[in-house]
C-alpha positions as CSV (number, residue, x, y, z in Angstrom):
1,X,0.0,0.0,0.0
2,X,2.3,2.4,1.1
3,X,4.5,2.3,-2.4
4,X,1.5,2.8,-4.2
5,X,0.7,5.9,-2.0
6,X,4.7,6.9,-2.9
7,X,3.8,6.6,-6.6
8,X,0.5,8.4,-6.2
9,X,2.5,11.1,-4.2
10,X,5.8,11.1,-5.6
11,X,4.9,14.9,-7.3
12,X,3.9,16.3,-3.9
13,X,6.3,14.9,-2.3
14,X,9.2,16.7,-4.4
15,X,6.9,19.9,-3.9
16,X,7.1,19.7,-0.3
17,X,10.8,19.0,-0.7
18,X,11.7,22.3,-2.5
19,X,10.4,24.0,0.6
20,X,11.9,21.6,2.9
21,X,14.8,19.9,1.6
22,X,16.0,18.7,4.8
23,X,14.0,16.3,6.9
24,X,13.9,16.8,10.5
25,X,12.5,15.7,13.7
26,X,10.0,18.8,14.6
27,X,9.7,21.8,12.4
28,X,8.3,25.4,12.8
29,X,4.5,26.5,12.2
30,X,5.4,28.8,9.7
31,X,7.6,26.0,8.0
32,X,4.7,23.7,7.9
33,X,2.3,26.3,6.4
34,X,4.3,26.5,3.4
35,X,4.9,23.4,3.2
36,X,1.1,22.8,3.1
37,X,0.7,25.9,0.8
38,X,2.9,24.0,-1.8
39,X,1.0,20.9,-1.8
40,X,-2.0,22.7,-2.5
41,X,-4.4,22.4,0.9
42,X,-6.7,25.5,0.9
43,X,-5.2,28.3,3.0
44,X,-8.3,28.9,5.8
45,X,-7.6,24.7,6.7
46,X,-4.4,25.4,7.3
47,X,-5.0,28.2,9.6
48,X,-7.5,26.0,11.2
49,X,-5.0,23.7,11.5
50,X,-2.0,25.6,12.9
51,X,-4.2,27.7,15.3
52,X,-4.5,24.3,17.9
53,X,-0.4,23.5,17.5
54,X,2.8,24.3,19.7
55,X,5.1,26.9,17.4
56,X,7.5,23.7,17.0
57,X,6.0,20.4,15.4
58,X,6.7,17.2,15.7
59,X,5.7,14.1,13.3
60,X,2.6,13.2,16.0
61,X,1.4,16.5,16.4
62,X,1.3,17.1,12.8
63,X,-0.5,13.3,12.0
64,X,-2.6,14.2,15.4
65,X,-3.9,17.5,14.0
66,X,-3.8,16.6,10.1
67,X,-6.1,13.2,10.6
68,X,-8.7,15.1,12.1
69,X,-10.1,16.5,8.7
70,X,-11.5,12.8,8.2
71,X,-13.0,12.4,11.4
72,X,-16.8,12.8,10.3
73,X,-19.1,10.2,9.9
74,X,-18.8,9.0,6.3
75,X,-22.1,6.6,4.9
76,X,-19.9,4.0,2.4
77,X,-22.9,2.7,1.7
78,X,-21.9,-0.8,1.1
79,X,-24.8,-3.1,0.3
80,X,-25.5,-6.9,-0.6
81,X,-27.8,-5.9,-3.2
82,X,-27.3,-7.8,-6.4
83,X,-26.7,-6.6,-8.5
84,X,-25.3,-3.0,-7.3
85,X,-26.2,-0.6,-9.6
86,X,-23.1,2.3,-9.6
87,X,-23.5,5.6,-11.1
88,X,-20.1,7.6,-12.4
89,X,-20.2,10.9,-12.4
90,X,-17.9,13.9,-13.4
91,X,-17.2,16.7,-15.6
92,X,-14.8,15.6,-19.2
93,X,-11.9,14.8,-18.5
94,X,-11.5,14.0,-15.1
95,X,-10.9,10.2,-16.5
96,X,-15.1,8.6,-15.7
97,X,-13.6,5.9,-18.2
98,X,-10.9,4.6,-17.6
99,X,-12.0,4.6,-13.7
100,X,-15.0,2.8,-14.7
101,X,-12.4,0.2,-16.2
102,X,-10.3,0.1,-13.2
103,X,-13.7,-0.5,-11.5
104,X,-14.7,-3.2,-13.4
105,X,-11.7,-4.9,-13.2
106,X,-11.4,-4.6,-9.3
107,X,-14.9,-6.3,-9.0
108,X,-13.4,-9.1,-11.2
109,X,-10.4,-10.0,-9.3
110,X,-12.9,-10.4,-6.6
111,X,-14.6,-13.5,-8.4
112,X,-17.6,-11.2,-9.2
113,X,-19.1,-10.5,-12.6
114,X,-20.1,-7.2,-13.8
115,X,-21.6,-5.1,-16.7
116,X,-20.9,-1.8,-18.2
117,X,-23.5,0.5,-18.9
118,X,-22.4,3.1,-21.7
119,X,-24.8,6.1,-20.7
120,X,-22.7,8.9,-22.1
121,X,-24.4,9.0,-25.7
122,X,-23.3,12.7,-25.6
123,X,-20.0,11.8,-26.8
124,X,-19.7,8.7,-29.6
125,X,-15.9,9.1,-28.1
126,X,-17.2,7.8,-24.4
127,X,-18.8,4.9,-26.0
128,X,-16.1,3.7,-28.4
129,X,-13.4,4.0,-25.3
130,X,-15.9,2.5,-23.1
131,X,-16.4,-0.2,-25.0
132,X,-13.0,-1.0,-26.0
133,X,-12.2,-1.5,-22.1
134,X,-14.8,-4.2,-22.0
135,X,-13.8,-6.0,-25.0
136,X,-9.9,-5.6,-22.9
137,X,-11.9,-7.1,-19.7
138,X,-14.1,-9.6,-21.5
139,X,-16.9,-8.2,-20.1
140,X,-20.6,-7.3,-21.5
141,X,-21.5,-4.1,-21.9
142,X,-24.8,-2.4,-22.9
143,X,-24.2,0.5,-25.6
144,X,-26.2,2.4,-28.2
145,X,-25.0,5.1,-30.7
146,X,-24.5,8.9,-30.1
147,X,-27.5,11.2,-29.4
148,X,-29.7,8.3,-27.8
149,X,-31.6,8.5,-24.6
150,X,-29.0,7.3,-22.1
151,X,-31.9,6.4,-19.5
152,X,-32.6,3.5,-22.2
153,X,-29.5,2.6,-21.5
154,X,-29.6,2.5,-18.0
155,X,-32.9,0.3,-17.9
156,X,-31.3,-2.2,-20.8
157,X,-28.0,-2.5,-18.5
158,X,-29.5,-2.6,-15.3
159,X,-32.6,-5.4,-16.4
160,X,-30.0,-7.1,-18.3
161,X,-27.9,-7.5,-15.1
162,X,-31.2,-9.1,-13.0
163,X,-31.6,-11.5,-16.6
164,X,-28.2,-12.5,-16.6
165,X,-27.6,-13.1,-12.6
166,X,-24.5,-10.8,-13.1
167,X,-23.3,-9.0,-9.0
168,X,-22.3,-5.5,-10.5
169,X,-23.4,-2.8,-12.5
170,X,-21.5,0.1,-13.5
171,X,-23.0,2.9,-15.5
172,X,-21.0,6.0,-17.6
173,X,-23.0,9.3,-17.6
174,X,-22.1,12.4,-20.0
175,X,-19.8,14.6,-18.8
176,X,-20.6,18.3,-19.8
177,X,-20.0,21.1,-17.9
178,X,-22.0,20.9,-14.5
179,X,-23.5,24.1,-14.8
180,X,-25.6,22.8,-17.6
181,X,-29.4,22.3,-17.0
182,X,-30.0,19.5,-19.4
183,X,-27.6,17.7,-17.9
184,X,-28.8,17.9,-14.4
185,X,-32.1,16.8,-15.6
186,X,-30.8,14.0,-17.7
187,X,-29.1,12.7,-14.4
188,X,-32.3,12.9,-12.8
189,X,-34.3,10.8,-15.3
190,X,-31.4,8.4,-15.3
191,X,-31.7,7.2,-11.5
192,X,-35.3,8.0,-11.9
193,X,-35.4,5.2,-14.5
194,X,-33.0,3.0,-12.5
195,X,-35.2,3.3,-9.4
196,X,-37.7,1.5,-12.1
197,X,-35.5,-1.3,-12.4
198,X,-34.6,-2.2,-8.6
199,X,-36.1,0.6,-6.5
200,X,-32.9,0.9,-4.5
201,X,-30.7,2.0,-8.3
202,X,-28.7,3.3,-8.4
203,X,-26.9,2.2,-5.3
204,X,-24.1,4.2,-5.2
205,X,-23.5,7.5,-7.1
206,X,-19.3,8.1,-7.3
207,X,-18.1,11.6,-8.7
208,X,-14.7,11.4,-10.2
209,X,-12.5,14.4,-9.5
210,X,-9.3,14.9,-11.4
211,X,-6.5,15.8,-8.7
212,X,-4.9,17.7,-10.9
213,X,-7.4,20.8,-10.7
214,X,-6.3,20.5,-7.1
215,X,-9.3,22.5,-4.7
216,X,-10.4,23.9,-7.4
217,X,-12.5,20.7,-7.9
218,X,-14.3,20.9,-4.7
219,X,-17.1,23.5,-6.7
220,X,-17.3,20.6,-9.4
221,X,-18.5,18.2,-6.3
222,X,-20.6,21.0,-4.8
223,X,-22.5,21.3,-7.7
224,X,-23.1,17.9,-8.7
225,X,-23.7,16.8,-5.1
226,X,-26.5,19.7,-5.6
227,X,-28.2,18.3,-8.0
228,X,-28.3,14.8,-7.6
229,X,-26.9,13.9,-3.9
230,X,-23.3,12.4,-4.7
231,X,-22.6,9.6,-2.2
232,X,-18.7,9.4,-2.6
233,X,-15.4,10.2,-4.8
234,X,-12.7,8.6,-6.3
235,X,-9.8,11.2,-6.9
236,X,-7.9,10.2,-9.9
237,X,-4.4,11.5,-11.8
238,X,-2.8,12.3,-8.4
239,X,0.4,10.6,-9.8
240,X,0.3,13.4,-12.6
241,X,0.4,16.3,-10.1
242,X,2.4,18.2,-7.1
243,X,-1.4,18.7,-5.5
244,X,-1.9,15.5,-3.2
245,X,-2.4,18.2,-0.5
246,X,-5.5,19.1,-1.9
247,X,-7.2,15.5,-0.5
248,X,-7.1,17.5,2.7
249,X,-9.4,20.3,1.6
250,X,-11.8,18.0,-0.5
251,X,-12.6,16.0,3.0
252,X,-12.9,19.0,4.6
253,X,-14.9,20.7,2.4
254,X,-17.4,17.7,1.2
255,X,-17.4,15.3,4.2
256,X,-18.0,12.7,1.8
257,X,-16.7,9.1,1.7
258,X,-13.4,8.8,-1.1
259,X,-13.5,5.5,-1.5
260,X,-10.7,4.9,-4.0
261,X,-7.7,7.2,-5.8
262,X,-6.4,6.6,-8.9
263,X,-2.6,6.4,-9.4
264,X,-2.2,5.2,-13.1
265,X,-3.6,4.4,-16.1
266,X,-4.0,0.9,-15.8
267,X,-6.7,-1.3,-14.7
268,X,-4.9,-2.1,-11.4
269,X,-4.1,1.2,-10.9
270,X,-7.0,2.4,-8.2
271,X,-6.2,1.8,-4.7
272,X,-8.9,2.2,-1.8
273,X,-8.3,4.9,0.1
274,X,-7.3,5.1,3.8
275,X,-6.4,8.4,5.4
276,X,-4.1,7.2,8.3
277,X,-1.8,5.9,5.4
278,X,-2.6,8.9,3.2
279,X,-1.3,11.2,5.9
280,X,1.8,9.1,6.8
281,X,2.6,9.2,2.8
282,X,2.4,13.1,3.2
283,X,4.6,13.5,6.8
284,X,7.1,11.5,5.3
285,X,8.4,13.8,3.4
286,X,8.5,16.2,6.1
287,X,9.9,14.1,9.4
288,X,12.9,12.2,9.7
């Protein structure tokens, strides 16, 4: 776990180093706001932050004080349903697909068998990638062609699923800016037309952020958690980006479950996320 939270990190991590080459056993408050600055955690959490700490700072105070921002109660909304219905979510971009892959393949190498559920037919792109990754996966997958309803698509994935005895659904959605009123009300039909299927669809719906954009991200969520209810996030490209601070401010801000972060392009490139070893990856930059 922890190597794959070194790869994930490895950017912040030389961040944090330019502004504190030399690791050390405690280090000044004004040391460790810049070093937090420079990994991208919003600047009011910091000051929340510092405002409870000594003037010099050990490893356990900082892990003592940093750990805090996950302590709220987070609904992961596991469930023995079958099959579970999962709804992505997220603006273009942020990498919906290829999570959905890594996803799908996750579920497998758990002995469980899943279905794709290509519902954005905004983009004849999303389809064609989408369904390339389940002809990779050898796995079925429930498409139609550009400009069609996706809510068809969600009903033909989802009743194909309870035909076919298959344990997971997972199901694309378009990814236009999330400002857009159409699209809000096409995400509303959607789960409105999976709660046809199985009156508990969708089951979970995940909003991918790209951690590249950093906090700037946390509006995207807002929004989307606005207009639909978002019930987690999977954070994806942090190996792309000196931001991994920026994990800090989502939590804070959301207080929402992030199940899993992506550190890669391929399928076995998602790793669950667990913020005890999240902020260990981060310290160790910092503390001898």
């Amino acid at each position: 776990m922890f190597n794959f939270l070194k790869k994930a990190f490895g950017k912040t991590s030389e961040a944090i180093a330019k502004v504190s080459p030399t690791k050390k056993k405690s280090i000044t408050k004004d040391e460790f706001e810049e070093i937090l600055l420079e990994a991208d955690v919003n600047y009011e959490l910091i000051e929340r932050l510092l405002n409870s700490m000594p003037n010099s700072i050990n490893r356990v105070q900082a892990f003592n004080s940093l750990i805090t921002v996950f302590q709220y109660k987070a609904d992961f909304k596991n469930s023995d349903a079958k099959p579970f219905v999962e709804m992505i979510i997220g603006v273009n971009g942020a990498g919906k697909t290829t999570t959905i892959s890594k996803l799908a393949y996750r579920y497998q190498q758990s002995g469980k068998k899943v279905i794709l559920g290509a519902g954005d037919t905004f983009r004849a792109a999303a389809i064609e990638q989408l369904s390339r990754w389940a002809t990779k996966l050898e796995i079925p997958i429930v498409a139609t062609q550009q400009g069609h309803d996706p809510s068809a698509v969600v009903f033909d994935t989802i009743s194909s699923a309870k035909a076919k005895n298959i344990d997971n659904v997972i199901i694309d959605t378009a990814g236009r800016l999330h400002t857009q009123v159409n699209l809000s009300e096409e995400l509303k039909k959607m789960i409105r037309v999976a709660g046809k299927v199985d009156e508990n669809a969708p089951h979970r719906k995940l909003l991918i952020l790209d951690g590249t954009q950093g906090s700037s991200s946390i509006n995207q969520a807002k929004a989307f958690n606005e207009m639909i209810g978002i019930d987690g996030i999977i954070i994806t490209k942090l190996d792309g980006t000196a931001k991994g601070g920026s994990v800090l401010s989502i939590a804070d801000e959301l207080k929402m479950p992030i199940f899993y972060i992506g550190i890669g392009e391929k399928p076995k490139d998602l790793i669950e996320f667990k913020a005890n070893d999240y902020v260990n990856t981060i310290l160790d930059g910092i503390f001898v």
